[in-house]
C-alpha atoms as a printed R data frame, in Angstrom:
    type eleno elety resid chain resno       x       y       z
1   ATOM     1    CA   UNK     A     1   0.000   0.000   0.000
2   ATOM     2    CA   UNK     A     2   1.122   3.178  -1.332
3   ATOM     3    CA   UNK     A     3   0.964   6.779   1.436
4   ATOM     4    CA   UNK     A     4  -0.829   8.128  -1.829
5   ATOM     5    CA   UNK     A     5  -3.915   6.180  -1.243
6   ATOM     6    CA   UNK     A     6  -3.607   6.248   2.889
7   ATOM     7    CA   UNK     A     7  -6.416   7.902   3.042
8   ATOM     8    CA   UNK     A     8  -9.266   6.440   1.246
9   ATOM     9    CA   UNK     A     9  -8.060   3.166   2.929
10  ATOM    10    CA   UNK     A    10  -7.057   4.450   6.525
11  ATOM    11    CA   UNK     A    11  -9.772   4.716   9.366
12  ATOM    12    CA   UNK     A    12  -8.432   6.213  12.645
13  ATOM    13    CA   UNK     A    13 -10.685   6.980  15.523
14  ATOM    14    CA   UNK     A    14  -9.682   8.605  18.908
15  ATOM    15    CA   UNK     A    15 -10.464   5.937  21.194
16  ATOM    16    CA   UNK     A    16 -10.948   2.206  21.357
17  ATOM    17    CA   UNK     A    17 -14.698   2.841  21.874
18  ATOM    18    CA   UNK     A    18 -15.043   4.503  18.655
19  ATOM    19    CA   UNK     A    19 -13.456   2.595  17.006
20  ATOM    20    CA   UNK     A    20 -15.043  -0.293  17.816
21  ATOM    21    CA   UNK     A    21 -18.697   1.201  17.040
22  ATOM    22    CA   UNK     A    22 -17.659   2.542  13.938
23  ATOM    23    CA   UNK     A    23 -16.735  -0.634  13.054
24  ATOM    24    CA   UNK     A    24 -19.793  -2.502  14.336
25  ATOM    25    CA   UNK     A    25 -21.710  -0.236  11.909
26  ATOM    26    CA   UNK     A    26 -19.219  -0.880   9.060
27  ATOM    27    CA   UNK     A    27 -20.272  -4.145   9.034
28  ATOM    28    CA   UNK     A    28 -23.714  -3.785   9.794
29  ATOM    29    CA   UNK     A    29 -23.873  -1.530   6.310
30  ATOM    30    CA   UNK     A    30 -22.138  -4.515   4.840
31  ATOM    31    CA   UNK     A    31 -24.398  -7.128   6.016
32  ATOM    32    CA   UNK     A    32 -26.984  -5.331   4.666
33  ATOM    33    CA   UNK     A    33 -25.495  -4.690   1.210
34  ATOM    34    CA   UNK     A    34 -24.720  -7.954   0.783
35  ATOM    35    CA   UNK     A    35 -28.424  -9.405   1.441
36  ATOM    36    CA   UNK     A    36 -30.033  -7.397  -0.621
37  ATOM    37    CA   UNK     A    37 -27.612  -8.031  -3.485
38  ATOM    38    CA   UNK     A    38 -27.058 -11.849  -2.809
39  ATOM    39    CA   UNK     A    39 -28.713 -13.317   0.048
40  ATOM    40    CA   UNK     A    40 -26.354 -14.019   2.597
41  ATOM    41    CA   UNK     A    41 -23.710 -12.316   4.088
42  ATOM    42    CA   UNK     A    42 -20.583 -14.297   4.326
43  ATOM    43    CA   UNK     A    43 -17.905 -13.395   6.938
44  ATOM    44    CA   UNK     A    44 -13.957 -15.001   7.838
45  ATOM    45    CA   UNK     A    45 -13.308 -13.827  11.798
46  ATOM    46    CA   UNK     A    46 -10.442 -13.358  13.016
47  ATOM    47    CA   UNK     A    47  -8.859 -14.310  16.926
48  ATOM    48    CA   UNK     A    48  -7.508 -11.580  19.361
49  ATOM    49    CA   UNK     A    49  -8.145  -9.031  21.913
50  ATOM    50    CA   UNK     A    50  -9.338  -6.311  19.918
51  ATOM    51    CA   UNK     A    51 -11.332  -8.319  18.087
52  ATOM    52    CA   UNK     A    52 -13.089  -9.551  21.133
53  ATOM    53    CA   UNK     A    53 -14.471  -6.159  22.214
54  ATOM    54    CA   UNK     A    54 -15.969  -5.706  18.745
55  ATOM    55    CA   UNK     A    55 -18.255  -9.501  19.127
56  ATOM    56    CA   UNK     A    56 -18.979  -8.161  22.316
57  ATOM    57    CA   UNK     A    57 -20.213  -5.513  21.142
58  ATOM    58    CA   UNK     A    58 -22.217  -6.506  17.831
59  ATOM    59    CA   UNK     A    59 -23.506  -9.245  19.902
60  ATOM    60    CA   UNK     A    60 -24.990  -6.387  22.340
61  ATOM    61    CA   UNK     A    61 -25.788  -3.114  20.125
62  ATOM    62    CA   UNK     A    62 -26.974  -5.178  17.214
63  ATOM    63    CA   UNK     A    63 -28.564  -8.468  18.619
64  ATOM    64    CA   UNK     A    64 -31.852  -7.187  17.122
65  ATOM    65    CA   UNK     A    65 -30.720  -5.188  13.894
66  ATOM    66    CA   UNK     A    66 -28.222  -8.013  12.311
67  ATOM    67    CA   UNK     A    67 -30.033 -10.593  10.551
68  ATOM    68    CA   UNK     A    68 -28.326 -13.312  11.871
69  ATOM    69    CA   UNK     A    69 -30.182 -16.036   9.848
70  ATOM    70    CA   UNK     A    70 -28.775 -15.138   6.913
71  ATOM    71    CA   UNK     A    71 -24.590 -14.544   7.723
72  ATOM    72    CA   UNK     A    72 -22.689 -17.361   7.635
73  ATOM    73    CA   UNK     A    73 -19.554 -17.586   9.857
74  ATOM    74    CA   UNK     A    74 -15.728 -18.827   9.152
75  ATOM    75    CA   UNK     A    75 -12.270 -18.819  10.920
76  ATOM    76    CA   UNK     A    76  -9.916 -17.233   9.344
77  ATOM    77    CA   UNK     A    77  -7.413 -18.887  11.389
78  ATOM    78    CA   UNK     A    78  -7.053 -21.496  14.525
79  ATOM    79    CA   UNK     A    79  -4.344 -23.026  16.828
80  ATOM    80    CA   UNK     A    80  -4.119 -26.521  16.528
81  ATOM    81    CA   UNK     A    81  -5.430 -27.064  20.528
82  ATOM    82    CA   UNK     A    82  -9.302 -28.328  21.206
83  ATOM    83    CA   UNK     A    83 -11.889 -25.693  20.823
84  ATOM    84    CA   UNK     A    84 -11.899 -26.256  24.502
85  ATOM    85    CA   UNK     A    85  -8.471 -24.641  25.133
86  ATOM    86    CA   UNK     A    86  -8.135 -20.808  26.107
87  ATOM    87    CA   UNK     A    87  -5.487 -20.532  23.172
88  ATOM    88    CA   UNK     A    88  -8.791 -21.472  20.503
89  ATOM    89    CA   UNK     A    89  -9.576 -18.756  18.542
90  ATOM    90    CA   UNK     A    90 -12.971 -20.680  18.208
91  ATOM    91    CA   UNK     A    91 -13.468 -20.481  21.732
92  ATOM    92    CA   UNK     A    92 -13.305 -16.610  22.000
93  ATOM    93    CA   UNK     A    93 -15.475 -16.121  18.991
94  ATOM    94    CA   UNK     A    94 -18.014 -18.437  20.350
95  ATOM    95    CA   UNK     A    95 -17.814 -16.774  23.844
96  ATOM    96    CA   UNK     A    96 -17.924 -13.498  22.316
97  ATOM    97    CA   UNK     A    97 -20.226 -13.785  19.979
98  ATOM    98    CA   UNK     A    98 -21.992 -16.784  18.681
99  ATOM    99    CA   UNK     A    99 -23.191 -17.997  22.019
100 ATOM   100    CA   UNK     A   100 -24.743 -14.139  22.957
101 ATOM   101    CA   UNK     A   101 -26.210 -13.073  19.904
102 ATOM   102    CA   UNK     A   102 -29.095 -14.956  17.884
103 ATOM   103    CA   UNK     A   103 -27.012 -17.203  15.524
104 ATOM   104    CA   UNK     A   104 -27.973 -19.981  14.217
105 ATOM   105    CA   UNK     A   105 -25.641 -23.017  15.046
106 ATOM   106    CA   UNK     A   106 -26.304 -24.350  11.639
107 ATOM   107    CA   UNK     A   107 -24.551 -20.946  10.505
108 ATOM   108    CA   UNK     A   108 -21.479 -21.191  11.951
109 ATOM   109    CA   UNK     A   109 -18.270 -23.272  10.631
110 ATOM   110    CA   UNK     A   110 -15.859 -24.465  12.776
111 ATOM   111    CA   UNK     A   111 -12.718 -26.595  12.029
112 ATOM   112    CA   UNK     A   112 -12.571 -30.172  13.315
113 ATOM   113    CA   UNK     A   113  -9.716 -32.105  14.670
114 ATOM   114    CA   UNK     A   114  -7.222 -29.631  14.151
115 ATOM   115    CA   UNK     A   115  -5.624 -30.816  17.573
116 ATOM   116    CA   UNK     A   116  -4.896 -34.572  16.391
117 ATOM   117    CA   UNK     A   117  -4.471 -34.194  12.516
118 ATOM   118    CA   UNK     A   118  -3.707 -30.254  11.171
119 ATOM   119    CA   UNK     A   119  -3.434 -31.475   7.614
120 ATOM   120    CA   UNK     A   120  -6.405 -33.474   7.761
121 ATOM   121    CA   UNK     A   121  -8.372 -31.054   9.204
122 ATOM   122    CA   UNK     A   122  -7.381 -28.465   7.294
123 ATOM   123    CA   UNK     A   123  -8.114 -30.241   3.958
124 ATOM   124    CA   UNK     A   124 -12.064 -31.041   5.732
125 ATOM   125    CA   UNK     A   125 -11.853 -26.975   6.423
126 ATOM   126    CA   UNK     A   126 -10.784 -25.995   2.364
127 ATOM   127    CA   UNK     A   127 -13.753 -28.152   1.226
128 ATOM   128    CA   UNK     A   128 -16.195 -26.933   3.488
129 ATOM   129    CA   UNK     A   129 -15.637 -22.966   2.628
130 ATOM   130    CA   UNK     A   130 -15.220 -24.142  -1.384
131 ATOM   131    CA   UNK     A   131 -18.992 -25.578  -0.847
132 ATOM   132    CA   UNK     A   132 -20.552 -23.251   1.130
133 ATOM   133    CA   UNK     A   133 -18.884 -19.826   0.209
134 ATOM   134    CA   UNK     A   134 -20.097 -18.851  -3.549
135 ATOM   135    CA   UNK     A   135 -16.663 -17.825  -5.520
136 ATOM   136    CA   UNK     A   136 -16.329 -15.815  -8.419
137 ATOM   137    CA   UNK     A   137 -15.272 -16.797 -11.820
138 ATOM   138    CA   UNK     A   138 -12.225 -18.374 -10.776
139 ATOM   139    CA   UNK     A   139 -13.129 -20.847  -8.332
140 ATOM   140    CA   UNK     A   140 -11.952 -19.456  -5.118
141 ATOM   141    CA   UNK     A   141 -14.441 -18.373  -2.443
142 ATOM   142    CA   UNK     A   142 -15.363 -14.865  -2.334
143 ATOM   143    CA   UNK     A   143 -15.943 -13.376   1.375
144 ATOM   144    CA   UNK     A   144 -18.247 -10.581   1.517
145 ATOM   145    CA   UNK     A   145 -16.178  -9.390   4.126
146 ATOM   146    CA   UNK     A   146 -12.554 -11.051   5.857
147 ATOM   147    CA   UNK     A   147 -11.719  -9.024   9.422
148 ATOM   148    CA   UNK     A   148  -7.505  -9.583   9.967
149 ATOM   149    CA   UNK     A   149  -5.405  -8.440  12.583
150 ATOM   150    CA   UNK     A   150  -1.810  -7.626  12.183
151 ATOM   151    CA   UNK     A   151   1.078  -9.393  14.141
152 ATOM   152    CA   UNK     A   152   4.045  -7.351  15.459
153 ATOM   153    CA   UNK     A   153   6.211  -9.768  13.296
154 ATOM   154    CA   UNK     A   154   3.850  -8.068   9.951
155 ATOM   155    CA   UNK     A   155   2.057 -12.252  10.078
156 ATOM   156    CA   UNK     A   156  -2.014 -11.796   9.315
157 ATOM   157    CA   UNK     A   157  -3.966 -14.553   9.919
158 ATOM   158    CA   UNK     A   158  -1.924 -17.185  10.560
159 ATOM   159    CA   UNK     A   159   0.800 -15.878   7.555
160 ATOM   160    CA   UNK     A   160   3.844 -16.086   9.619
161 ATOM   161    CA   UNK     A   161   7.523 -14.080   8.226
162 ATOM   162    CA   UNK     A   162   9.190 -17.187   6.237
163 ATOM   163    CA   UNK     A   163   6.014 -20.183   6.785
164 ATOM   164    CA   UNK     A   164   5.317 -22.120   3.340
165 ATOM   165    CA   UNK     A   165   1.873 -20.806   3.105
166 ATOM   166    CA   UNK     A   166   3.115 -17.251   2.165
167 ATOM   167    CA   UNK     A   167   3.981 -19.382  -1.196
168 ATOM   168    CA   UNK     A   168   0.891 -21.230  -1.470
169 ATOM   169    CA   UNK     A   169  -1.532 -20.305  -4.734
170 ATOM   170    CA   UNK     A   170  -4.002 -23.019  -5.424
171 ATOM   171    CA   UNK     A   171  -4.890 -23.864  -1.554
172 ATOM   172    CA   UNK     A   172  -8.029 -21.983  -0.185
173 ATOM   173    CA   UNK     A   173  -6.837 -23.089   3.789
174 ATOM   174    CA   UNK     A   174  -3.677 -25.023   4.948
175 ATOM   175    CA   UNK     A   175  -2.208 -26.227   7.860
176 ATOM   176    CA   UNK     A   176   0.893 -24.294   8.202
177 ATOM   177    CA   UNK     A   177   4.508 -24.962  10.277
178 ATOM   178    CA   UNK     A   178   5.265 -21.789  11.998
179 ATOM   179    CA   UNK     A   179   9.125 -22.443  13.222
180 ATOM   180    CA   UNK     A   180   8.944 -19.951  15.800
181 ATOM   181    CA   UNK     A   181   6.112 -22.152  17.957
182 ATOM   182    CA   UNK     A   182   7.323 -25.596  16.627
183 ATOM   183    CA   UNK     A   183   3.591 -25.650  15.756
184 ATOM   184    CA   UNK     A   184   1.192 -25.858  13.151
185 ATOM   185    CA   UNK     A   185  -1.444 -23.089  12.724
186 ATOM   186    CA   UNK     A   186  -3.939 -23.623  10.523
187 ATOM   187    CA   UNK     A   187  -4.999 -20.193   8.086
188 ATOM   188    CA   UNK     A   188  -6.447 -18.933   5.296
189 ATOM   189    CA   UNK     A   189  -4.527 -18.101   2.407
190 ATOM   190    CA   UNK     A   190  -3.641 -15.219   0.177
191 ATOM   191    CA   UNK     A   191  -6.063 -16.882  -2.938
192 ATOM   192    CA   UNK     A   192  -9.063 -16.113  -0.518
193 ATOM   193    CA   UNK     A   193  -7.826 -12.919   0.893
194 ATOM   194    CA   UNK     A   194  -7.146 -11.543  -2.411
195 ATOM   195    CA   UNK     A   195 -10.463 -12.614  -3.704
196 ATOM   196    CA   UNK     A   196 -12.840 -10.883  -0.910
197 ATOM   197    CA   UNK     A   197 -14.977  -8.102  -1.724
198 ATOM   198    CA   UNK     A   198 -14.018  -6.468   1.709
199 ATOM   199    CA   UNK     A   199 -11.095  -6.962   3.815
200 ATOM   200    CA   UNK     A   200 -10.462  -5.229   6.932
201 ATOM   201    CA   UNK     A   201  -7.900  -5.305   9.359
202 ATOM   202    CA   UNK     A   202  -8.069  -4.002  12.616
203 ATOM   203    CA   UNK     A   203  -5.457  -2.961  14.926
204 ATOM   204    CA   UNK     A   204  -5.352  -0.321  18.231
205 ATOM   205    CA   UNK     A   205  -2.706   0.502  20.798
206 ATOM   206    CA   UNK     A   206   0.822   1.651  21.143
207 ATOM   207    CA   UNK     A   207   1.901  -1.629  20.133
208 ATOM   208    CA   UNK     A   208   0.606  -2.002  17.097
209 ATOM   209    CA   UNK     A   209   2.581   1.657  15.901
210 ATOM   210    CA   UNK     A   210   5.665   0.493  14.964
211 ATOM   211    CA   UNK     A   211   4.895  -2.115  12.956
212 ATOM   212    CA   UNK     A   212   1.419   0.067  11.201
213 ATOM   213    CA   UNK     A   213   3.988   2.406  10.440
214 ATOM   214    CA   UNK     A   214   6.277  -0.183   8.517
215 ATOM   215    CA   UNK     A   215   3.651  -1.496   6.692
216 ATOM   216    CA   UNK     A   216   1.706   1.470   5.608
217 ATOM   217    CA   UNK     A   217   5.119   3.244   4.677
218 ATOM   218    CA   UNK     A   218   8.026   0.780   3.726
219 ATOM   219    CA   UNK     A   219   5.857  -1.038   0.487
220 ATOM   220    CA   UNK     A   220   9.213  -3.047   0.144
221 ATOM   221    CA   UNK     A   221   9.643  -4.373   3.744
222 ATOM   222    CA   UNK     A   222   7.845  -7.815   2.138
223 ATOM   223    CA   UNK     A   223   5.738  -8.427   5.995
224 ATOM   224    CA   UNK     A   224   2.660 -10.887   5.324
225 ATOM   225    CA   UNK     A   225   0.326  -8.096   6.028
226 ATOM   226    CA   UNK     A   226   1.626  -6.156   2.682
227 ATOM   227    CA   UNK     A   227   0.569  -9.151   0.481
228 ATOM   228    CA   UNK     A   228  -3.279  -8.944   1.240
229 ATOM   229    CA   UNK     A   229  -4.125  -6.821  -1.949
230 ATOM   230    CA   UNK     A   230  -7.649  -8.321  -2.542
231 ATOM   231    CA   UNK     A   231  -8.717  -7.362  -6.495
232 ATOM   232    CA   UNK     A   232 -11.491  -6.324  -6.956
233 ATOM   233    CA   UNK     A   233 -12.157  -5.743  -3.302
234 ATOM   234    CA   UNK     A   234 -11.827  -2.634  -0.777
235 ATOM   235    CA   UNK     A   235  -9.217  -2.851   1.611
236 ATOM   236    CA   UNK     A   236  -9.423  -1.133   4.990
237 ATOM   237    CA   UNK     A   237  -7.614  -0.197   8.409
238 ATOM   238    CA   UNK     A   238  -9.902   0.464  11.154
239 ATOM   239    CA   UNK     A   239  -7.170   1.977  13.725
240 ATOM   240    CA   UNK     A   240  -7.348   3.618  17.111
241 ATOM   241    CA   UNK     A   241  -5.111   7.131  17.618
242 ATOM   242    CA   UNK     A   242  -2.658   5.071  19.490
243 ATOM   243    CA   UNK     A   243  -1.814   2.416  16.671
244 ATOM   244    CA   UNK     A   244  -1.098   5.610  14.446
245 ATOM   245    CA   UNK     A   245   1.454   7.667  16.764
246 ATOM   246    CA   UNK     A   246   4.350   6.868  14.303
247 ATOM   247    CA   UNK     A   247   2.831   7.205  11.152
248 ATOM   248    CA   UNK     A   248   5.210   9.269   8.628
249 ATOM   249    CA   UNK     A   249   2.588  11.682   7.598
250 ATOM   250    CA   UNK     A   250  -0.206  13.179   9.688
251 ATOM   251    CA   UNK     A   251  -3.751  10.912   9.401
252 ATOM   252    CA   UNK     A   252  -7.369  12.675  10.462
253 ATOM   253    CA   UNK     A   253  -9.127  10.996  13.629
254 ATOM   254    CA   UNK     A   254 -12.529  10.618  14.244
């Protein structure tokens, strides 16, 4: 991403609070968009703190405005530990959100036996979002809307610095070896995030600046992050004051 187009792509907002709410309606608009176009509103979540607030939140301020029927829900990434564990990204989300607001259980896709087999399941996971999310011309499922977070390392999703998925064009989800946690994680990959109609990511708090400000201004630096360029789709930052602090050039809050 080029400073040039910073700001028709940058969102920054004085506090968490706003941002969050602004955020909640962002995707409320979007839901809406999408059903009267197509239907169904199809959505990739992603895992973390900040990310937490805002299911909180839509689960609250919009259990009875969403039309929950009609979205249907997908991880955009998971550890490979039992949905039981603290460490599942499944487990927030479902805390969060899908066990306070009205969805359907029917709605909501979660991977299976990533703890015992990561390949395996990850495989089960590609087939299931290849049947159930509509894709365009070429095959690949097309998101209505894919929410990312960004990594101090630059990794999105589960797109760690160096990991063999960063490679990987035909594969809609993999299980992928991230050296630094002798681990597998399982994520979505850049065919999908390239092929959404909206992709967001989402980041607040002085620890998120340094890195915002390598990835918004040093195009060349090659993090994970830089490679989600989804075409046709609108990419977005919805950032908090904080997460901005070191940007090169000045951005408008809200």
């Amino acid at each position: 991403m080029n400073s040039g187009k910073r700001d028709e792509h940058l969102q920054v907002y004085d506090t968490d609070e706003k941002l969050v709410e602004a955020l909640a309606e962002h995707i409320y608009d979007l839901s809406k968009l999408a059903l009267e176009t197509r239907g169904q509103f199809t959505v990739s979540l992603s895992g973390g703190s900040t990310p937490k607030v805002l299911y909180e939140y839509l689960a609250d301020a919009y259990a009875k405005k969403m039309s929950w029927g009609s979205i249907l829900w997908f991880l955009g990434d998971e550890r490979c530990v039992p949905h039981t564990s603290e460490e599942s990204n499944y487990r927030m989300i479902d805390q969060a959100l899908f066990s306070k607001a009205p969805v359907p259980r029917s709605n909501v896709f979660a991977t299976e036996g990533q703890d015992t087999d990561p390949k395996a399941s990850a495989s089960h996971y590609e087939a299931l979002m290849r049947q159930v999310v509509p894709s365009r011309s070429n095959e690949i499922p097309c998101f209505d809307l894919i929410l990312l977070g960004l990594g101090p390392d630059g990794h999105t999703a589960s797109l760690f610095p160096g990991s063999a998925a960063l490679k990987e064009q035909d594969r809609c989800f993999v299980a992928n070896w991230v050296e630094k946690f002798n681990a597998h994680r399982l994520t979505t990959t850049y065919p999908v995030l390239n092929n959404a109609r909206n992709v967001i990511f989402l980041a607040s708090g002085k620890g998120k600046a340094q890195i915002l400000n390598e990835v918004l201004n040093s195009p060349d630096a090659g993090y994970p992050a830089q490679k989600v360029q989804p075409t046709p789709g609108r990419l977005q930052w919805f950032v908090d004051k904080a997460a901005v602090e070191l940007l090169n050039t000045a951005s408008s809050t809200r």
